[in-house]
C-alpha positions as CSV (number, residue, x, y, z in Angstrom):
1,X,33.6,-31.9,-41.2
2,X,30.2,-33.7,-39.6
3,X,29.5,-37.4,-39.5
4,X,26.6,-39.9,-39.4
5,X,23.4,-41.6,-38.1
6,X,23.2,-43.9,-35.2
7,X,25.5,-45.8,-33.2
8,X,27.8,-48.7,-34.9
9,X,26.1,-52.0,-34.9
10,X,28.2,-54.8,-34.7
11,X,28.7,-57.4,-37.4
12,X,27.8,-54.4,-40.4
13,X,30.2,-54.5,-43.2
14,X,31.0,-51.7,-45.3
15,X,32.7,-52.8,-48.3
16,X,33.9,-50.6,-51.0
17,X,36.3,-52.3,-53.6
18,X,39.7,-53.2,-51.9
19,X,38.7,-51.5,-49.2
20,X,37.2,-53.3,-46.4
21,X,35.9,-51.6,-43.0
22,X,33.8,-52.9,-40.1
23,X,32.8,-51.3,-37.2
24,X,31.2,-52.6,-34.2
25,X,29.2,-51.3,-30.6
26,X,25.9,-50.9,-28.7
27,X,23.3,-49.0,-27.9
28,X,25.4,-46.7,-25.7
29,X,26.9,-45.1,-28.5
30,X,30.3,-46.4,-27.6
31,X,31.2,-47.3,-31.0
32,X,33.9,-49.7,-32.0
33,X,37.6,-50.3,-34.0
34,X,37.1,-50.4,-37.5
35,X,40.1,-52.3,-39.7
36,X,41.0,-52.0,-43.0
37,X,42.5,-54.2,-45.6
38,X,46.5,-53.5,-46.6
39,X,44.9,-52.7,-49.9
40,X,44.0,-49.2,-48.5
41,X,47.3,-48.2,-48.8
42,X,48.3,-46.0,-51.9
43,X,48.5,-47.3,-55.5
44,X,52.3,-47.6,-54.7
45,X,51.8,-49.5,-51.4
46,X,52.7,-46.7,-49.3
47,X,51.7,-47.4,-45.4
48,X,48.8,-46.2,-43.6
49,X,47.7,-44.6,-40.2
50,X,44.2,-46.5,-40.4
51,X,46.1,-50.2,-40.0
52,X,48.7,-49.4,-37.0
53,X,50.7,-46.2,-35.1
54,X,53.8,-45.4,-36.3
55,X,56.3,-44.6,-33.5
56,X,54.9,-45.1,-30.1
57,X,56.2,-43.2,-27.5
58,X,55.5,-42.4,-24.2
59,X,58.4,-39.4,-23.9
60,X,57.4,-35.8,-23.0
61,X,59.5,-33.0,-24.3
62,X,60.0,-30.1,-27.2
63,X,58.1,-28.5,-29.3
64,X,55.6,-29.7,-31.9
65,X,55.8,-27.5,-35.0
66,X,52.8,-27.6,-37.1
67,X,51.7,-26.0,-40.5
68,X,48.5,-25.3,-42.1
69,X,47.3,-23.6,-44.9
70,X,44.6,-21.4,-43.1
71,X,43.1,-20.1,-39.5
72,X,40.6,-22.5,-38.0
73,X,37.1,-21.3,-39.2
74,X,36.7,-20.6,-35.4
75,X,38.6,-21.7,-32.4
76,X,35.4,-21.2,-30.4
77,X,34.2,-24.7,-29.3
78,X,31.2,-24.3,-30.5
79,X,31.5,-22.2,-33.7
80,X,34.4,-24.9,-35.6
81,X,33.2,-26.9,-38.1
82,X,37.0,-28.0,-39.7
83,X,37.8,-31.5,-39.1
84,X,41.2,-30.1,-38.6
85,X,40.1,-27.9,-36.3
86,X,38.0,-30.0,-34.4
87,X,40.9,-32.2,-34.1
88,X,43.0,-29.0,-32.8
89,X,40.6,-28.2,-30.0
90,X,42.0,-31.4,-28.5
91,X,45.0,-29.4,-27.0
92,X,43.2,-26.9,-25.6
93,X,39.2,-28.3,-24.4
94,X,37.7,-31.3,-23.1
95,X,34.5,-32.6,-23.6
96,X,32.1,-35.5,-21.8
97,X,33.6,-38.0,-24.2
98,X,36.4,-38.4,-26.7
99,X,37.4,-41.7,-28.8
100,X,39.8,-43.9,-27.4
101,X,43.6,-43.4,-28.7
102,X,43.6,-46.3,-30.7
103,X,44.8,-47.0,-34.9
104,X,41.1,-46.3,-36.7
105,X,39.0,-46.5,-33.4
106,X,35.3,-44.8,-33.0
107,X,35.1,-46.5,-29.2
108,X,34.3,-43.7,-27.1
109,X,35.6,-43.5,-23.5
110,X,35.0,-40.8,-20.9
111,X,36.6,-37.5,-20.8
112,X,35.3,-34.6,-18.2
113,X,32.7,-37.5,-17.8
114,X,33.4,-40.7,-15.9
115,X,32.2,-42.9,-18.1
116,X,30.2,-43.5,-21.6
117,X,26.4,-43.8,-19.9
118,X,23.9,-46.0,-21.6
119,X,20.2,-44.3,-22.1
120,X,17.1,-46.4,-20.1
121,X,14.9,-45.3,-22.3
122,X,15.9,-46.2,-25.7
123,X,18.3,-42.9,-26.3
124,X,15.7,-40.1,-24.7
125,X,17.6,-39.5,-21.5
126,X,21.7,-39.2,-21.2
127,X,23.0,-38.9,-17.7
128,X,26.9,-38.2,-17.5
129,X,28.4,-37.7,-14.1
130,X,32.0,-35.6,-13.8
131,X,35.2,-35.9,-12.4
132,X,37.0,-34.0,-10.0
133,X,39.6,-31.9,-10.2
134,X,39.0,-30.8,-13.5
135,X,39.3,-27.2,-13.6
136,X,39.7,-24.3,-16.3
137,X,43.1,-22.6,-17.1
138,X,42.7,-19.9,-14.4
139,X,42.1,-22.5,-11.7
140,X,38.1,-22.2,-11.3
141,X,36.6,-25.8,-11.2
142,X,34.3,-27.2,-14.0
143,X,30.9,-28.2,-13.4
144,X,28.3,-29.2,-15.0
145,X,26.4,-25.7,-15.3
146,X,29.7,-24.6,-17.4
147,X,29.2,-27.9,-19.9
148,X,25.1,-27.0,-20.1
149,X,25.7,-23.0,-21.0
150,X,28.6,-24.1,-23.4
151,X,25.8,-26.1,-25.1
152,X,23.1,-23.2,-24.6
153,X,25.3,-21.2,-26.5
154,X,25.1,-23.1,-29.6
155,X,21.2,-22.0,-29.5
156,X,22.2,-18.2,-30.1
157,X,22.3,-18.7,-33.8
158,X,22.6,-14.8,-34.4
159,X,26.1,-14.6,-32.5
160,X,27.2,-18.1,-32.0
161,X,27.4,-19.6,-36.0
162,X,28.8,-21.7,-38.1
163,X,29.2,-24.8,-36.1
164,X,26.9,-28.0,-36.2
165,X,23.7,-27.9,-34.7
166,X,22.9,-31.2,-33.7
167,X,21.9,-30.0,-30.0
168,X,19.4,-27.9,-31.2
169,X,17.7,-30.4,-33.1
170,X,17.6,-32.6,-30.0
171,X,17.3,-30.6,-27.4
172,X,15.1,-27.7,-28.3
173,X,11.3,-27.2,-27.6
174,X,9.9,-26.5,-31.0
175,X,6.9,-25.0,-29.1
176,X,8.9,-22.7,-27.2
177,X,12.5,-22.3,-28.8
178,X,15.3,-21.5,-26.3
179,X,17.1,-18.4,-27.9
180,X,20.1,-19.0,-26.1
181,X,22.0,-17.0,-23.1
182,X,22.3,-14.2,-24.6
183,X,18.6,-13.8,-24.2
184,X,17.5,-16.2,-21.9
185,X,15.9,-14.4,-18.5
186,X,16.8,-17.1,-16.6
187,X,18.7,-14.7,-14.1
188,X,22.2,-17.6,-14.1
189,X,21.6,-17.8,-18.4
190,X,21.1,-21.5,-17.7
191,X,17.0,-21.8,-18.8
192,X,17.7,-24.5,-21.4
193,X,14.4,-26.6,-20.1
194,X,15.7,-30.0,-21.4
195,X,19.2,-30.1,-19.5
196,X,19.0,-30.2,-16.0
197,X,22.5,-29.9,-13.6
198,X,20.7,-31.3,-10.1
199,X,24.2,-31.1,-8.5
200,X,27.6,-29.5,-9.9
201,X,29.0,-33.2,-11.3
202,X,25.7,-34.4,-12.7
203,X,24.2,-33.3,-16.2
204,X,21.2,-35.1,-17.3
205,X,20.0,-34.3,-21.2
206,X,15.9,-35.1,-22.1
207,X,15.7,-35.4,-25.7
208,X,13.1,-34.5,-28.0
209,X,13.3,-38.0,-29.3
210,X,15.4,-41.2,-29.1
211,X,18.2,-40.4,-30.6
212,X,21.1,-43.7,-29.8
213,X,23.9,-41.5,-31.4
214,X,24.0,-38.9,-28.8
215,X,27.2,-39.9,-26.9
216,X,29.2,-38.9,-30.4
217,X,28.0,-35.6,-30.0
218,X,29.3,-35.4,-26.2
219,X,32.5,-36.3,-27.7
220,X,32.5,-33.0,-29.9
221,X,33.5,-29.6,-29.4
222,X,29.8,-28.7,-28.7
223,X,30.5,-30.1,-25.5
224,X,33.1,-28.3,-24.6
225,X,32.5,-26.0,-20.8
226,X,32.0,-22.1,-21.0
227,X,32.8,-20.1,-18.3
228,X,29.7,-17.7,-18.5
229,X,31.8,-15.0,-16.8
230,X,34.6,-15.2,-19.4
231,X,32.4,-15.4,-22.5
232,X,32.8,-12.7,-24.6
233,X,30.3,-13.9,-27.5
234,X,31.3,-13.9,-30.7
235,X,34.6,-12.5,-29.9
236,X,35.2,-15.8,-27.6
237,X,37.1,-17.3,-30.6
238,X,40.2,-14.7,-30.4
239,X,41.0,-16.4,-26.7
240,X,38.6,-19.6,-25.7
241,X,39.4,-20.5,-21.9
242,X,41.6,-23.9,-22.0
243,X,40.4,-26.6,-20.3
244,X,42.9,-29.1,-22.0
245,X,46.2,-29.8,-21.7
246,X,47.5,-26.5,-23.4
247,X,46.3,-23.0,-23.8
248,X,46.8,-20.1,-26.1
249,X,49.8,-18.2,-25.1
250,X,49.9,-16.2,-28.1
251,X,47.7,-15.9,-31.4
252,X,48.2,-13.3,-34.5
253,X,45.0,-14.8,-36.4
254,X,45.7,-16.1,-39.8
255,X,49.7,-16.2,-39.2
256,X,50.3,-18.0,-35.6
257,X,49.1,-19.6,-32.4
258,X,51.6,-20.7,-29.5
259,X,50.2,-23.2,-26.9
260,X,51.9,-23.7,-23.7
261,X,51.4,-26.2,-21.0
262,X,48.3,-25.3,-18.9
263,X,49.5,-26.2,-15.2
264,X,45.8,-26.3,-14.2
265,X,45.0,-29.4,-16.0
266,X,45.7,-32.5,-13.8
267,X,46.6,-35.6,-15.8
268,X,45.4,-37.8,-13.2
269,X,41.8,-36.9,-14.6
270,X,43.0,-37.7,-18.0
271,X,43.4,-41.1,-19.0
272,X,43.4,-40.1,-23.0
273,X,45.7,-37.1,-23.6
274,X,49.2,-37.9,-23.1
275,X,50.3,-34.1,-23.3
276,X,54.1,-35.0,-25.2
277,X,54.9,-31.7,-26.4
278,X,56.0,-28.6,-23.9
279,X,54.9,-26.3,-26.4
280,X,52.9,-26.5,-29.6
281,X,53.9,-24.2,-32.5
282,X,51.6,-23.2,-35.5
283,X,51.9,-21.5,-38.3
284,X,49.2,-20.5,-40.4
285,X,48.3,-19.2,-44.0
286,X,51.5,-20.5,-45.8
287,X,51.0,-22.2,-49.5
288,X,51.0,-25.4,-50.2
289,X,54.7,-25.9,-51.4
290,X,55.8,-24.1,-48.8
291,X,54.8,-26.1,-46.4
292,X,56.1,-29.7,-48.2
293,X,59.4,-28.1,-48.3
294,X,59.6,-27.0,-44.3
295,X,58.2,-30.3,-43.4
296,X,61.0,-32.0,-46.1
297,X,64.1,-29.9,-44.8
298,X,63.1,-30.7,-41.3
299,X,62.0,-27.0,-40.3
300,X,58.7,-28.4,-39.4
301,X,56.9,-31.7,-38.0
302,X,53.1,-32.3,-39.5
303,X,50.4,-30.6,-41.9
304,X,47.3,-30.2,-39.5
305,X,45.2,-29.8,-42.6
306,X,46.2,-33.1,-43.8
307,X,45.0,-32.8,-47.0
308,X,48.9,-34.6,-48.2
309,X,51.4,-33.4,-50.1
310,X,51.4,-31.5,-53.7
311,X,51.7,-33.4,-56.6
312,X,55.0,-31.2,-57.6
313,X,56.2,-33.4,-54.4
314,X,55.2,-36.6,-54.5
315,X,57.7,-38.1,-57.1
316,X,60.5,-37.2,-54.4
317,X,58.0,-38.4,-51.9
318,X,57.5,-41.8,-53.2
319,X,61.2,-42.3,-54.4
320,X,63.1,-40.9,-51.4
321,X,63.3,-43.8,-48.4
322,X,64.5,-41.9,-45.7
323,X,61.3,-39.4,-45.7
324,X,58.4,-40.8,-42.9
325,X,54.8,-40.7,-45.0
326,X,51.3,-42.3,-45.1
327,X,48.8,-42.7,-47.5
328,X,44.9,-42.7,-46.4
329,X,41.1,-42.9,-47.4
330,X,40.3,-40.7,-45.4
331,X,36.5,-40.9,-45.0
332,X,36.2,-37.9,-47.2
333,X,34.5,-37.1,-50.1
334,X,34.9,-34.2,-52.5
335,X,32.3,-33.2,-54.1
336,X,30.5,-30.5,-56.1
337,X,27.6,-28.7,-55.1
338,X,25.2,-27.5,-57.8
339,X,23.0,-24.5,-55.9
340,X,19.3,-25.4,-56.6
341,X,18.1,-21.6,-55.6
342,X,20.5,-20.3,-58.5
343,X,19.0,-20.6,-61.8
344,X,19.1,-22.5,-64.3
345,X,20.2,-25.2,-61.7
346,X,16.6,-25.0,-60.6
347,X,15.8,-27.1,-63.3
348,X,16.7,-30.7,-62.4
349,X,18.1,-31.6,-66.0
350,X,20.5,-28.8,-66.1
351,X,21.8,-30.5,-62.7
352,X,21.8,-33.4,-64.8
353,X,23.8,-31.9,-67.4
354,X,26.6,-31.1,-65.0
355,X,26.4,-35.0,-63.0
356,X,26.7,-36.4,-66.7
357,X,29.8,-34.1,-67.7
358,X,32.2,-34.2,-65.1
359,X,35.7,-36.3,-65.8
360,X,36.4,-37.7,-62.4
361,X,39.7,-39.0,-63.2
362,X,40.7,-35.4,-63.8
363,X,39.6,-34.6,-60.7
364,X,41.9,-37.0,-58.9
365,X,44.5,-35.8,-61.4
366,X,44.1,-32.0,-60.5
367,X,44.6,-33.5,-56.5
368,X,47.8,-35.8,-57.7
369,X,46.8,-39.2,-59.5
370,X,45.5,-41.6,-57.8
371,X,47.0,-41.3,-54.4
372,X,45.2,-38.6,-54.0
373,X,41.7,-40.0,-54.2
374,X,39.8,-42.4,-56.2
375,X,36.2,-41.7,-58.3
376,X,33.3,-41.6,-56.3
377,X,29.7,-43.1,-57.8
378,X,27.9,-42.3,-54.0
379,X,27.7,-39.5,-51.4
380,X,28.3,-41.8,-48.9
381,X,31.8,-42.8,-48.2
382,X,33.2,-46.1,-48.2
383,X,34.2,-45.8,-44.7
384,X,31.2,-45.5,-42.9
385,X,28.5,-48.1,-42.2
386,X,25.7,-49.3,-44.5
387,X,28.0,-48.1,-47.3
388,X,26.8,-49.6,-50.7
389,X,28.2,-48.9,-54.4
390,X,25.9,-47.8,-57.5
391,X,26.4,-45.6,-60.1
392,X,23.2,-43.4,-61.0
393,X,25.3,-41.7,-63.6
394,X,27.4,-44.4,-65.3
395,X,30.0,-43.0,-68.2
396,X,32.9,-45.0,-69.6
397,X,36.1,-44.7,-67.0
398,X,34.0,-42.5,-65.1
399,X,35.2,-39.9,-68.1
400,X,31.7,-37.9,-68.7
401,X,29.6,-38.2,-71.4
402,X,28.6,-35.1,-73.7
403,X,26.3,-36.8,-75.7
404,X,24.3,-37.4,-72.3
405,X,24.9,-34.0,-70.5
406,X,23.9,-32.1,-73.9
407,X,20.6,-34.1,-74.1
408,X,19.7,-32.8,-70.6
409,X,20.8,-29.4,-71.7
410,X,18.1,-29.4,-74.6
411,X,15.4,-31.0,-71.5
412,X,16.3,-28.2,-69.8
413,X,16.0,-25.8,-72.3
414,X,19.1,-24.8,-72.8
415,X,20.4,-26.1,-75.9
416,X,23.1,-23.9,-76.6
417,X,24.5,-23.8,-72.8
418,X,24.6,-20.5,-70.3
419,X,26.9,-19.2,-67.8
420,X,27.6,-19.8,-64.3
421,X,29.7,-19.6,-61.7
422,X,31.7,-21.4,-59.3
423,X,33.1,-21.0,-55.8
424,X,36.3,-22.4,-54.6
425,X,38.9,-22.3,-52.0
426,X,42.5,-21.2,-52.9
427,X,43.9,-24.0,-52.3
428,X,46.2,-24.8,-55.2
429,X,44.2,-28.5,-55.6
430,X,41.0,-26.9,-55.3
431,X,41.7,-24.7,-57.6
432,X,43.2,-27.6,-60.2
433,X,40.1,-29.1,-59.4
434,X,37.3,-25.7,-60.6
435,X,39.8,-25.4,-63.5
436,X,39.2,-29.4,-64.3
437,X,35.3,-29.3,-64.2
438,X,35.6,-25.5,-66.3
439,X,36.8,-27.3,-69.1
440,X,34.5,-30.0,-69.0
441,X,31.3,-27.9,-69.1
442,X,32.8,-25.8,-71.6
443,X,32.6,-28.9,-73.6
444,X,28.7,-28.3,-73.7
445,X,28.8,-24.5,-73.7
446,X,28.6,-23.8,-70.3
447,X,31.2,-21.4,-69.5
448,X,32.4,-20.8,-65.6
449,X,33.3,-18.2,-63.9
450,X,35.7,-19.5,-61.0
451,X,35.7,-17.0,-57.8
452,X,38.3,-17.8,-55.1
453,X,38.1,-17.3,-51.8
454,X,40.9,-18.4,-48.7
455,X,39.6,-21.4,-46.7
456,X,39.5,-19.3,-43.2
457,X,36.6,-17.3,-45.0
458,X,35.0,-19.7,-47.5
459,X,32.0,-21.5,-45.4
460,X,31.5,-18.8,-43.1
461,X,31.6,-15.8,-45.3
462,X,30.2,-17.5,-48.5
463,X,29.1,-20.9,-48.8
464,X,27.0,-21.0,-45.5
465,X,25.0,-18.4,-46.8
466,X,22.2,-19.1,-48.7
467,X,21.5,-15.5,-49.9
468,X,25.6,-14.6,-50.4
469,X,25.2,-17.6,-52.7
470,X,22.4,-16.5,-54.9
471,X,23.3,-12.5,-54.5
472,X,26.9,-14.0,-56.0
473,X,25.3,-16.1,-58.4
474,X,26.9,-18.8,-57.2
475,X,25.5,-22.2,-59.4
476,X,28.1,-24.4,-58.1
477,X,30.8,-24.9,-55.3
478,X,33.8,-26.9,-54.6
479,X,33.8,-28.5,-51.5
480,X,34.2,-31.7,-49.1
481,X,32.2,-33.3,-45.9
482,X,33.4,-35.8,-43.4
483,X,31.0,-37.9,-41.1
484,X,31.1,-36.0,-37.7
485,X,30.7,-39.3,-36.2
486,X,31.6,-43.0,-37.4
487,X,28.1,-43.9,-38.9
488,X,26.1,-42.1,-41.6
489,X,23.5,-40.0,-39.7
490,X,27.0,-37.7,-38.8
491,X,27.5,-37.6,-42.6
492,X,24.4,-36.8,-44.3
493,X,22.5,-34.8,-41.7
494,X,24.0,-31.4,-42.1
495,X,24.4,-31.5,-45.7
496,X,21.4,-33.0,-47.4
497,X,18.3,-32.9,-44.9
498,X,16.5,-29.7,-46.1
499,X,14.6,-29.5,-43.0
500,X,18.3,-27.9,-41.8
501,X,18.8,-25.2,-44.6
502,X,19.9,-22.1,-42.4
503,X,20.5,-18.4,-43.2
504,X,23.9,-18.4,-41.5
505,X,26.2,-21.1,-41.0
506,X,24.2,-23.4,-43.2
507,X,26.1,-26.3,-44.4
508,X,23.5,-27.5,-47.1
509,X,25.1,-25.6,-49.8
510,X,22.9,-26.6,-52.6
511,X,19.6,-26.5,-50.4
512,X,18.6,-29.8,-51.1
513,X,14.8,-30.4,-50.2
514,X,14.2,-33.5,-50.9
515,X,11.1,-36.0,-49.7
516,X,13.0,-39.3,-50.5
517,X,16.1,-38.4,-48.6
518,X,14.4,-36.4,-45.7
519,X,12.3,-39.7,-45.5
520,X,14.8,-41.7,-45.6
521,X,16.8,-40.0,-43.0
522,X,13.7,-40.5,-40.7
523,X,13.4,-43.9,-41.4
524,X,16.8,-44.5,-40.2
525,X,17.1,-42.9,-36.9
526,X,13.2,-44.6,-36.2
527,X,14.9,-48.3,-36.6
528,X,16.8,-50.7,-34.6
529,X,16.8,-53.2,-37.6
530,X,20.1,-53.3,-39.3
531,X,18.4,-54.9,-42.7
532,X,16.0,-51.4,-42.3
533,X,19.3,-49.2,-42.1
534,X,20.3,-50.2,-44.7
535,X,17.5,-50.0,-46.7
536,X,16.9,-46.6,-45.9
537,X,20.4,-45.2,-45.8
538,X,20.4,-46.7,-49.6
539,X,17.3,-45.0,-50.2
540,X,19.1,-41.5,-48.8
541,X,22.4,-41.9,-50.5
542,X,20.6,-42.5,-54.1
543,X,17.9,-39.9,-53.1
544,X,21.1,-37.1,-52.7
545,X,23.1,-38.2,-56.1
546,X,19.5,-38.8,-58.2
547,X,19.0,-35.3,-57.5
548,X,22.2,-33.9,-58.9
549,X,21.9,-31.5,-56.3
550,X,25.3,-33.1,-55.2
551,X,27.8,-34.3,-57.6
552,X,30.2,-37.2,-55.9
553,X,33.7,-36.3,-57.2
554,X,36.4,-38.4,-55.3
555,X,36.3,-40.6,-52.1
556,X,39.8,-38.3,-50.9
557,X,42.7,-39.4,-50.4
558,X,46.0,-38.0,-49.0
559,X,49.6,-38.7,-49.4
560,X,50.6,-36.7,-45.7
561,X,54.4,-36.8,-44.7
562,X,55.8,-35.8,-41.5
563,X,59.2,-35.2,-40.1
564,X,61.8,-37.7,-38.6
565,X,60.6,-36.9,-34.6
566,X,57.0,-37.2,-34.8
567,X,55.8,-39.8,-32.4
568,X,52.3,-41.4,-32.1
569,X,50.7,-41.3,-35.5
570,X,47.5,-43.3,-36.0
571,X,44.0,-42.2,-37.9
572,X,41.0,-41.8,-35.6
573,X,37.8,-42.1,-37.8
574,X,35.9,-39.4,-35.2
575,X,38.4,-36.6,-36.8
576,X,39.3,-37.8,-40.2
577,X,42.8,-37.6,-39.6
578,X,45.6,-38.3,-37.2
579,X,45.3,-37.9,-33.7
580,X,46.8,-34.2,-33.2
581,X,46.3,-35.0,-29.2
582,X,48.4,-38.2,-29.5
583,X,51.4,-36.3,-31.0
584,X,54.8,-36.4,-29.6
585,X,58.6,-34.9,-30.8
586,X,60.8,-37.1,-28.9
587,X,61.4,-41.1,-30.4
């Protein structure tokens, strides 16, 4: 996943089409409720989770059997990058903040932390202040020394990977880089200069910079407490310590993970997580069908990648009453990544070539028709603030044009086409999807090679490595991004600012460099003038898509059933998804 810019400024529309959102807040970072038309809903008027919650309950009880197509990427806090699976670690960690268990609401409330602080200086300085009584599973408190080494570890790039790494960027000294605990001669591993824990319930962060969207990063894993004497580096993922409402009873990676109640969390300091279910089952690495027909016959209760049904299902779906499902923009986008390290994609007009071919309708077809996304003209979702439609790459229905893409084939010298190839997860949609945009370049002699890799492995092992890429040969890759945050700094920053390319857990596939959308990006988080945001988030978005670095495929879409006992089902916009926490199996 990842998310966006600043905080959510009140009275901002983001319009796209039908689909109407509008988010509002201050300068604490708070955020706001974002509402959306009944047009959102599917072509065939299906409901959806980002209007109202379906089945309230307050009942505790059973067990919640969930499904999903892969492993988390990690289920170390601060190694996950899956929306999913940041939306997972809600059963098991807390953090300073979370979002308030509301229908499509980025208002942030306190967690471990009493409150959602304001900065006095403008977004430089965050003071949080903790409960008590919040301990760990095996009964040690939580302090704030736990919450600042869970956030030093996300410095120790070489062993702690593949998650975001927003606190580095605002944290670190450039002059003198922390290297994390793992090195750090600090004789308590706690030398991170620019967080100071005066007292065991007090954590103060000093920025490098202003920086007004800091409370959404509280409110991520990243800020989830380590107990230094339990971490066990990068094998911490096989058995994080809970500090939730559940912990991991038992975990065969890749097939299954039982959670149980954890009896040291006291819901008396939790005023968000209702805690339903006594026990949380989940089964892992099971194909798509599959998983539509346990859900169907009752033999299981939710999808947790939520990525909807298969399109083999849907016309039972959408003709069958008795069966509970939702239809949702998600905040998505699927898009392709062209790798401009991997030659010939070097050459801007053989990026060109690929922007000017691609039948986006085919691509929602390869997902399911139209409930399963809709064509996308811009990087930036129509979710998120400062949203605004163009199309740098205009072709009748959004079909492709040869005529165009060979005409940037000959400026690229390659007249007669080449061969690439491209990376995908295999995922049965996906892989609809690499055979979709095969055919089209093959329309312009460009013939693909498609690789497939399962979606536990993909970033870590292949995508978020820059060198694997061009070893491999990779020219393009299937993928998808969510803001990390309600706004479009937790969108764009991981996946298009080329000052963040990484060797390892880089999420900058196509290792965009770009001046514009750098520039823009500065301008941005430098403003407190909506009519400037704009401008300059405009400036990013057309800077990203003008580069065919990035082609925009669909603005996702997903068509998610669930069975006839879930309880509590509402969208929150900080996970792209339902609210696992929320969850219930008792009406």
């Amino acid at each position: 996943m990842r998310k966006r810019t600043l905080w959510i400024r009140s009275g901002v529309l983001a319009a796209a089409g039908a689909l109407i959102l509008a988010a509002c807040g201050g300068s604490s970072g708070g955020g706001g409720t974002a509402s959306s038309t009944s047009a959102a809903a599917g072509s065939l008027g299906l409901p959806t989770t980002t209007t109202q919650s379906f089945f309230p309950s307050d009942k505790k009880g059973g067990t919640l059997r969930a499904l999903a197509g892969s492993d988390c990427d990690f289920w170390d806090p601060q190694r996950t990058y899956y929306a999913t699976c940041w939306d997972q670690q809600r059963w098991i960690s807390r953090q300073l903040l979370t979002y308030v268990p509301k229908a499509n609401s980025s208002e942030l409330t306190g967690d471990l932390a009493t409150s959602v602080p304001t900065s006095p200086d403008g977004g430089q300085t965050w003071t949080y202040k903790l409960k008590s009584g919040i301990k760990f599973e095996d009964g040690t408190p939580i302090t704030s020394k736990d919450i600042k080494y869970g956030i030093e570890r996300t410095f120790a790039t070489d062993v702690i990977n593949g998650g975001p790494t927003y606190v580095i960027d605002e944290l670190d000294d450039p002059a003198n880089p922390y290297p994390g605990p793992y090195k750090d001669t600090d004789p308590n591993k706690l030398g991170l200069k620019s967080v100071e824990t005066p007292d065991d319930s007090t954590i103060i962060f000093h920025l490098n910079k202003k920086f007004p969207d800091w409370n959404f990063i509280m409110a991520s894993p990243t800020a989830t407490p380590v107990p230094r004497a339990k971490d066990t580096g990068d094998k911490y993922t096989s058995h994080p310590v809970a500090s939730g409402p559940y912990k991991i009873a038992e975990y065969t990676p890749n097939k299954s993970m039982k959670l149980v109640r954890n009896d040291q969390w006291d819901p008396s300091t939790d005023t968000v997580n209702k805690a339903l279910p006594d026990e949380i089952d989940i089964t892992m690495g099971l194909e798509a069908t599959d998983i539509d027909n346990r859900i169907l016959a009752g033999d299981a209760d939710v999808f947790l990648d939520q990525t909807g049904v298969q399109a083999a299902t849907q016309t039972k779906v959408h003709t069958d009453s008795s069966i509970f499902k939702t239809v949702d923009l998600s905040g998505f986008l699927r898009y392709l990544s062209v790798t401009t390290t991997v030659k010939p994609f070097d050459n801007i007009h053989c990026r060109n070539a690929v922007a000017w071919i691609i039948n986006k309708p085919a691509q929602s077809l390869a997902r399911g028709g139209p409930d399963a996304g809709q064509p996308a003209t811009t990087m930036l979702p129509p979710t998120l603030q400062y949203y605004k439609s163009f199309d740098l790459f205009p072709t009748p229905n959004n079909a492709g044009d040869v005529t165009k893409a060979k005409a940037e084939l000959k400026a690229c010298g390659q007249p007669n086409g080449f061969s690439t190839k491209l990376a995908a997860r295999t995922r049965p949609a996906e892989v609809a999807q690499a055979v979709a945009i095969q055919s089209d370049l093959k329309k312009i002699g460009v013939n693909v090679t498609i690789d497939k890799y399962d979606a536990s492995q993909y970033f870590a092992s292949v995508l978020g490595l820059p060198k694997t890429m061009q070893a491999k040969g990779y020219g393009l890759a299937l993928t998808g991004w969510g803001a990390d945050w309600p706004a479009p700094y937790g969108f764009f920053s991981s996946i298009v600012d080329g000052r963040k390319i990484l060797a390892q857990g880089n999420s900058n596939y196509a290792e965009l460099n770009s001046p514009t959308v750098n520039g823009g990006i500065d301008k941005a988080l430098g403003s407190s003038d909506p009519a400037v945001d704009q401008a300059a988030w405009t400036q990013v978005d057309k800077g990203v898509v003008e580069s065919a670095a990035y082609v925009p495929l669909l603005y996702d879409k997903a068509v998610n059933i669930y069975s006839n006992k879930v309880t509590n089902v509402f969208f929150t916009p900080g996970f792209n998804m339902i609210n696992f926490a929320a969850l219930g199996v008792v009406r």
